[in-house]
LOVO-928960 format. One record per residue (C-alpha): residue number from 1; x, y, z. Coordinates in nm, 3 decimals. Layout:
% LOVO-928960
SITE   nr     east    north       up
SITE  NUM        X        Y        Z
...
This chain:
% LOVO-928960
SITE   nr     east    north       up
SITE    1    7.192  -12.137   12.912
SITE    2    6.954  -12.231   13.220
SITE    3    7.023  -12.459   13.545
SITE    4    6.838  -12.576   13.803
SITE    5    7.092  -12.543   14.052
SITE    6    7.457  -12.348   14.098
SITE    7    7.605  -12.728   14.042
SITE    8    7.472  -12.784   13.719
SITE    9    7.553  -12.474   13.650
SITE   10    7.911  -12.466   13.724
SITE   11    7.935  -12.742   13.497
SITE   12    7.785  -12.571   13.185
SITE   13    7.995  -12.255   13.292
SITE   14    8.290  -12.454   13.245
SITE   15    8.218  -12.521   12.894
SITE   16    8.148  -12.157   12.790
SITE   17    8.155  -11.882   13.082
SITE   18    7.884  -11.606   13.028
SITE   19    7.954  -11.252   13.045
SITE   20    7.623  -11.212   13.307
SITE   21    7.447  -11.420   13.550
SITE   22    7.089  -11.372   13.677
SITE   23    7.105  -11.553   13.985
SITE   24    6.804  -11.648   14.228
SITE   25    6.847  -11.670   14.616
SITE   26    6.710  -12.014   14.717
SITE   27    6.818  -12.318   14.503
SITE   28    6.903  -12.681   14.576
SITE   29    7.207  -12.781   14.667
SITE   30    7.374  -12.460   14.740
SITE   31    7.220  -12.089   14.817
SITE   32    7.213  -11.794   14.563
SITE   33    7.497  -11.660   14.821
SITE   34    7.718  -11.910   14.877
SITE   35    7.756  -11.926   14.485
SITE   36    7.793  -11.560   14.455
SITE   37    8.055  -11.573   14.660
SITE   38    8.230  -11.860   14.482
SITE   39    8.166  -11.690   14.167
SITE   40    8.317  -11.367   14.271
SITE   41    8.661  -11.516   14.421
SITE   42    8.725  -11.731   14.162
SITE   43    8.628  -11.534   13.815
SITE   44    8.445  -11.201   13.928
SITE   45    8.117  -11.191   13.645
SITE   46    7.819  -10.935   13.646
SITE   47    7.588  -11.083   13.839
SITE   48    7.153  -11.004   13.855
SITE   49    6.978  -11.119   14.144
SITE   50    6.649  -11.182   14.073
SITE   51    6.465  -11.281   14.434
SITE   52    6.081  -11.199   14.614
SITE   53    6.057  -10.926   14.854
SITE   54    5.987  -11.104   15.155
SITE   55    6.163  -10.958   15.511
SITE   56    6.387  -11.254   15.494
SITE   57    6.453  -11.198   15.097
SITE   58    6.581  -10.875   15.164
SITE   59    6.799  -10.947   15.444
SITE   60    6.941  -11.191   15.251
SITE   61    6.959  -10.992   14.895
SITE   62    7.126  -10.709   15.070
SITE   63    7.413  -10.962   15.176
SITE   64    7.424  -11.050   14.788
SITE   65    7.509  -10.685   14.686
SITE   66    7.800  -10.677   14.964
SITE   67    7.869  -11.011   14.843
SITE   68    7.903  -10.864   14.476
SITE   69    7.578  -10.841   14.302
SITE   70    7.539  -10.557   14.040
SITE   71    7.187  -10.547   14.001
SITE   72    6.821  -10.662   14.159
SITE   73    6.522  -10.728   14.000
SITE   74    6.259  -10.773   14.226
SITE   75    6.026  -11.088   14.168
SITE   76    5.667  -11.183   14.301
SITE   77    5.635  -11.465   14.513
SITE   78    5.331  -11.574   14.290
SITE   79    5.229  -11.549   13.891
SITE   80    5.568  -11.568   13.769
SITE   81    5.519  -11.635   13.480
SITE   82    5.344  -11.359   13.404
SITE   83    5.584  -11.153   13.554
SITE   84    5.811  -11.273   13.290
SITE   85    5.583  -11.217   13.041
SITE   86    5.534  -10.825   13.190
SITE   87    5.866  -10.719   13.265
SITE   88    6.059  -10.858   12.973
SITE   89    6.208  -10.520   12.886
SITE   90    6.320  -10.478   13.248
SITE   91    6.546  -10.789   13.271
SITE   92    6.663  -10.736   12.973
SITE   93    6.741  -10.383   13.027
SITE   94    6.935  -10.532   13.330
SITE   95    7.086  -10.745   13.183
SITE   96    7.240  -10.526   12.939
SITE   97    7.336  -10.291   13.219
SITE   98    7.554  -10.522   13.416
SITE   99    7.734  -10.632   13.118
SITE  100    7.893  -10.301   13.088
SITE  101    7.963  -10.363   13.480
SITE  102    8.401  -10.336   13.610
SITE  103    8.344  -10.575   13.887
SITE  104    8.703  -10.569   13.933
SITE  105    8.721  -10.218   14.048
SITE  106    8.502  -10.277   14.345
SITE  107    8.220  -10.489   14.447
SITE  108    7.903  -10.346   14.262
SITE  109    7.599  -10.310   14.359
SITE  110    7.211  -10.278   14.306
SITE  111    7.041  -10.019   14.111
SITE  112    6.672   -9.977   14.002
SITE  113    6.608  -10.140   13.658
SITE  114    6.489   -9.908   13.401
SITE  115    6.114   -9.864   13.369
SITE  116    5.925   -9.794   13.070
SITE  117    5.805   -9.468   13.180
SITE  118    5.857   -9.100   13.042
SITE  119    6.159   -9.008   13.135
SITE  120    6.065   -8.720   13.376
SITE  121    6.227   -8.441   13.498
SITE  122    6.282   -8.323   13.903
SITE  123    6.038   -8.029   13.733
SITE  124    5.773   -8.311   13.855
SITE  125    5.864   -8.262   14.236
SITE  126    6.001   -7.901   14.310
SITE  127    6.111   -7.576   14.094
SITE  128    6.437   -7.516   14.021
SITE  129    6.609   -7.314   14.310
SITE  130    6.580   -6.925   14.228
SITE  131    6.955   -6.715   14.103
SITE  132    6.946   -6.592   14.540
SITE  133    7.244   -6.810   14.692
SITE  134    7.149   -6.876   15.067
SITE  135    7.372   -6.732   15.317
SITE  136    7.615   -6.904   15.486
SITE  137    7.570   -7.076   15.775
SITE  138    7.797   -7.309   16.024
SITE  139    7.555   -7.590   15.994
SITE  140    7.764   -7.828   15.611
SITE  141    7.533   -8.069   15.444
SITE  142    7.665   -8.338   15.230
SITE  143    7.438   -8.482   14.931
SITE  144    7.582   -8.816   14.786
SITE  145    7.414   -8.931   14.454
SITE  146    7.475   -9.297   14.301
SITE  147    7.319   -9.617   14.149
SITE  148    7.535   -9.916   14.022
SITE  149    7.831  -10.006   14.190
SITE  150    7.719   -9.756   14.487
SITE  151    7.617  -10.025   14.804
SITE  152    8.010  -10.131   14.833
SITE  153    8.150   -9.742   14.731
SITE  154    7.915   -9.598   15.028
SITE  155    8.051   -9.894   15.242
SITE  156    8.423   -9.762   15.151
SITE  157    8.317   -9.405   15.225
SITE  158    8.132   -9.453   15.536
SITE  159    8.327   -9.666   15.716
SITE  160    8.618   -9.445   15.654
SITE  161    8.436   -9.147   15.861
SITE  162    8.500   -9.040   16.221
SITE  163    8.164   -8.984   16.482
SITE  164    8.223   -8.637   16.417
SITE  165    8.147   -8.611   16.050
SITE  166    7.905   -8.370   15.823
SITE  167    7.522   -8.419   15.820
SITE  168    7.500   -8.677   15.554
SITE  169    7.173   -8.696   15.292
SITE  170    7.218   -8.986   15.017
SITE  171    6.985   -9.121   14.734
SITE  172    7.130   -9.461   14.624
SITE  173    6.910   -9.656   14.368
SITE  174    6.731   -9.929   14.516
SITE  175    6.439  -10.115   14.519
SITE  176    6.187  -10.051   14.765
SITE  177    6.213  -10.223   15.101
SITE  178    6.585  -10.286   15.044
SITE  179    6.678   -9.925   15.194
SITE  180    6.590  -10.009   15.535
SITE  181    6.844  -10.352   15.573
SITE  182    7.117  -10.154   15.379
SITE  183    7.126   -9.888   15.617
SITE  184    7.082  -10.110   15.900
SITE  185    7.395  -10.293   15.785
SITE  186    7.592   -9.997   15.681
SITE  187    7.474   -9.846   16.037
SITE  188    7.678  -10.196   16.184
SITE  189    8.006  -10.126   16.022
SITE  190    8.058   -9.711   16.079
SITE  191    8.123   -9.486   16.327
SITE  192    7.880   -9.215   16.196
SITE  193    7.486   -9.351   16.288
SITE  194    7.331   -9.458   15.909
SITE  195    6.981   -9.460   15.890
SITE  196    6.677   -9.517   15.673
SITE  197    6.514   -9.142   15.631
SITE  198    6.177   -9.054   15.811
SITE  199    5.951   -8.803   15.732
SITE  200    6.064   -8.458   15.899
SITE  201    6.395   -8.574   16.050
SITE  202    6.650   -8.345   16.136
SITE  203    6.975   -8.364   15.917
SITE  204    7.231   -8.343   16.186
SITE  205    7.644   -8.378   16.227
SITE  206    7.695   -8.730   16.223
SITE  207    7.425   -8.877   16.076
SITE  208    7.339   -9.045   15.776
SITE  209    6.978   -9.050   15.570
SITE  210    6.926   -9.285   15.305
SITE  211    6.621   -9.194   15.123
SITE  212    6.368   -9.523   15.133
SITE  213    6.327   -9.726   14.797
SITE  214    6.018   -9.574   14.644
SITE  215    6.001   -9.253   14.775
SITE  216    6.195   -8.943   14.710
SITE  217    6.361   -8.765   14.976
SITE  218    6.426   -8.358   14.958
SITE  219    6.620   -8.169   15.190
SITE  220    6.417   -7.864   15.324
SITE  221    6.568   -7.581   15.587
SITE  222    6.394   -7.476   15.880
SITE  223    6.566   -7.113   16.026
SITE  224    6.870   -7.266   16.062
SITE  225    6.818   -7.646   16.078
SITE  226    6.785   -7.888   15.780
SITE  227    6.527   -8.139   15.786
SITE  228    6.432   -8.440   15.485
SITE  229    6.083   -8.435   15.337
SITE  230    6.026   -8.839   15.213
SITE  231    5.722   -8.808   14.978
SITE  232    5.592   -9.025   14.710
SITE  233    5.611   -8.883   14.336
SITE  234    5.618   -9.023   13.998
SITE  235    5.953   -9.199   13.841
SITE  236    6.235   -8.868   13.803
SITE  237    6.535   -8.981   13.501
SITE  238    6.326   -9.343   13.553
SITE  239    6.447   -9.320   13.951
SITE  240    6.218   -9.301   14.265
SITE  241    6.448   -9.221   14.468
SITE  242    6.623   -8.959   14.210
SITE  243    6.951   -8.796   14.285
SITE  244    6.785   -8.496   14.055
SITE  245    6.537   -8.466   14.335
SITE  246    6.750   -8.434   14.647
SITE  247    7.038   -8.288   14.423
SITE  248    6.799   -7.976   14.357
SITE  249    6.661   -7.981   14.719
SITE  250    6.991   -7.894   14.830
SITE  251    7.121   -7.672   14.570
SITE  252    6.745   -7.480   14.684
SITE  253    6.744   -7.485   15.020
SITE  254    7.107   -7.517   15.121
SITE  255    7.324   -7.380   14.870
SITE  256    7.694   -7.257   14.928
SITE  257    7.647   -7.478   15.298
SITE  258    7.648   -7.774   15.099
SITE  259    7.914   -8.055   14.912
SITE  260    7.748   -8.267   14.649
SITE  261    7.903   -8.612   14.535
SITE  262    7.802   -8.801   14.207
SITE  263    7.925   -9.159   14.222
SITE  264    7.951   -9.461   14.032
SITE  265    7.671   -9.546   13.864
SITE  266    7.457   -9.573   13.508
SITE  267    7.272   -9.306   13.318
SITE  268    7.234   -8.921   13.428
SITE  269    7.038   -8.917   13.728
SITE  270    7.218   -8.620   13.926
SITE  271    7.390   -8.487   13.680
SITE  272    7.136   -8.170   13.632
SITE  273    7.085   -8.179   14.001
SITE  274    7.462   -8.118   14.044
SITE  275    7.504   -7.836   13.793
SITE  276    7.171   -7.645   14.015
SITE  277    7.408   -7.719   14.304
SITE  278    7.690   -7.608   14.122
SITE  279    7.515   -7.287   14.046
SITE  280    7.425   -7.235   14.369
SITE  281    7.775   -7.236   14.536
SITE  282    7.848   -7.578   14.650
SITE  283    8.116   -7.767   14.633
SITE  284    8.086   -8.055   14.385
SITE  285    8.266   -8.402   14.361
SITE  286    8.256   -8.682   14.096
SITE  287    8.405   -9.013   14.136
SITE  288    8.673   -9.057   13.881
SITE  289    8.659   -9.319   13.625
SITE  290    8.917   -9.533   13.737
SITE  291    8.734   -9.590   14.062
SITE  292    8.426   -9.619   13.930
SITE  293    8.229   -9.966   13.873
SITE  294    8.002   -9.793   13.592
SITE  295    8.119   -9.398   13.482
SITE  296    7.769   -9.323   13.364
SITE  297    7.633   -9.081   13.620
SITE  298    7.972   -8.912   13.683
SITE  299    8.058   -8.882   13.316
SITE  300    7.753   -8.685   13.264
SITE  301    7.789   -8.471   13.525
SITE  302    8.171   -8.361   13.403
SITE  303    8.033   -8.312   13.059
SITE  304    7.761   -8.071   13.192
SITE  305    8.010   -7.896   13.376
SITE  306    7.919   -7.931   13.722
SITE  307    8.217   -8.049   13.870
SITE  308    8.466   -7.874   14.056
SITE  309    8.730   -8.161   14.062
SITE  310    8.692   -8.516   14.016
SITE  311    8.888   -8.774   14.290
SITE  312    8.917   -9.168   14.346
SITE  313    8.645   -9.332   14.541
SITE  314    8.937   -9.349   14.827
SITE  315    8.965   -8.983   14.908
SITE  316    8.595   -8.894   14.906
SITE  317    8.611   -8.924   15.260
SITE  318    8.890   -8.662   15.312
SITE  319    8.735   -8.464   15.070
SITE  320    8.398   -8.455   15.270
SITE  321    8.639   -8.436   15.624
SITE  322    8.771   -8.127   15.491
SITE  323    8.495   -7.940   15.379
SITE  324    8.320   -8.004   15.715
SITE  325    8.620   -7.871   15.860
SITE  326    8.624   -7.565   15.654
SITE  327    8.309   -7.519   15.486
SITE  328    8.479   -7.295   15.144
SITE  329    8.465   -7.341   14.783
């Protein structure tokens, strides 16, 4: 079924309530938000948002995924119809994708759609790391990995870290310009300092660097400093940014200094990247399924054996407190 607004659409939702919702932003009579919201306190459904990339529109958008929104899919502000027409597979794909959504568990969040592009592997942006573990060192890095579901999990982690925390890398699945207000407003709400990653910046004790929608982002280790590379690169598992990518970055140039996290999310992205970490001497995490708002990524990692123990979303940020604290496997 189709509305024009969120009030005629309430009323055909009465009749027969849908198992997804593609939503837009701006409507009559009441914003894409305000009926989010609504939505999500009264019956919590899978929800698509499906708004332009203007400044504003991402503002906004990013306030839709803490409001509850599983997925985005980015639309231009002109020739919509043929965008329609174009990217068919991709809203389906979506679609499809958020019906298999918890939204009870936690509020989800947005994740790339898939493309219809050969599924490539992080073999496109660096070699595999080589059998030599690096030594140990004082300085701990932490790689998070995660797609749907992730924007409200990384709120849960975050905020539950002290100033004093492990350098932080993440790769959460995103479309591009949305990185930049999601760090901004995760950067509001913690103690640690969250920002979008630049070129060449230092990976330091409490701070966070989310890689930027459309670009991957590698960590790279300079004598005894780590530093993020952001570079552009084709699609990795149908991801740009990949958790394959950074996973591998870290299991290459970190190693046994390092804790790497698969979270909630769809597909296998990371899971590869994990098992190189694995290899490598870090300690890995996956988010169990009972936390989880998708156990796609997770699940695959556990099944390729590169997890050392799997916990609830709620003590991933004890588990990264304590191997700051002591830095062992």
């Amino acid at each position: 079924a189709a509305a024009s607004d969120p009030l005629f659409a309430m009323e055909k939702m009465k009749k027969q309530w849908p198992d997804v919702i593609v939503l837009d932003v701006e409507m009559p009579r009441m914003d894409g938000i305000t009926f989010l919201k609504k939505i999500m306190a009264e019956r919590p459904t899978p929800v698509v948002i499906c708004s332009s990339l203007t400044v504003k529109g991402t503002e906004t958008t990013v306030q839709a995924l803490a409001a509850g929104a599983v997925d985005i899919i980015t639309k231009p502000q002109v020739g919509l119809k043929t965008f329609l027409h174009t990217s068919a597979l991709q809203l389906i794909g979506a679609v499809k994708a958020a019906a298999a959504a918890r939204v009870g568990k936690i509020r989800p969040s947005a994740r790339v759609a898939v493309q219809a592009a050969p599924k490539l592997s992080a073999d496109a942006i660096l070699s595999a790391p080589s059998s030599h573990s690096m030594a140990k060192t004082t300085e701990r890095i932490v790689a998070i990995g995660t797609s749907t579901g992730g924007t409200q999990a990384l709120e849960k982690v975050l905020t539950a870290l002290p100033r004093v925390s492990p350098g932080i890398v993440i790769v959460q699945h995103m479309p591009e310009k949305f990185t930049a207000s999601f760090a901004e407003r995760l950067n509001s709400m913690c103690e640690v300092e969250v920002k979008e990653a630049r070129h060449n910046e230092r990976v330091i004790p409490g701070l966070v660097l989310i890689a930027p929608g459309g670009k991957h982002m590698l960590l790279k280790r300079s004598g005894a400093y780590y530093h993020v590379e952001v570079i552009d690169g084709p699609v990795v598992n149908r991801h740009c940014p990949s958790v394959d990518v950074l996973f591998r970055s870290v299991a290459k140039f970190a190693g046994k200094n390092s804790l790497g996290i698969i979270m909630t999310g769809m597909g296998d992205d990371g899971a590869r990247g994990l098992k190189e970490m694995h290899d490598a001497g870090a300690l890995t995490i996956a988010e169990d399924e009972s936390s989880c708002v998708v156990y796609g990524m997770p699940k695959e990692a556990v099944k390729l054996g590169a997890v050392d123990k799997s916990v609830t979303l709620e003590s991933i940020a004890a588990e990264i407190m304590r191997f700051g604290n002591s830095g062992a496997k």
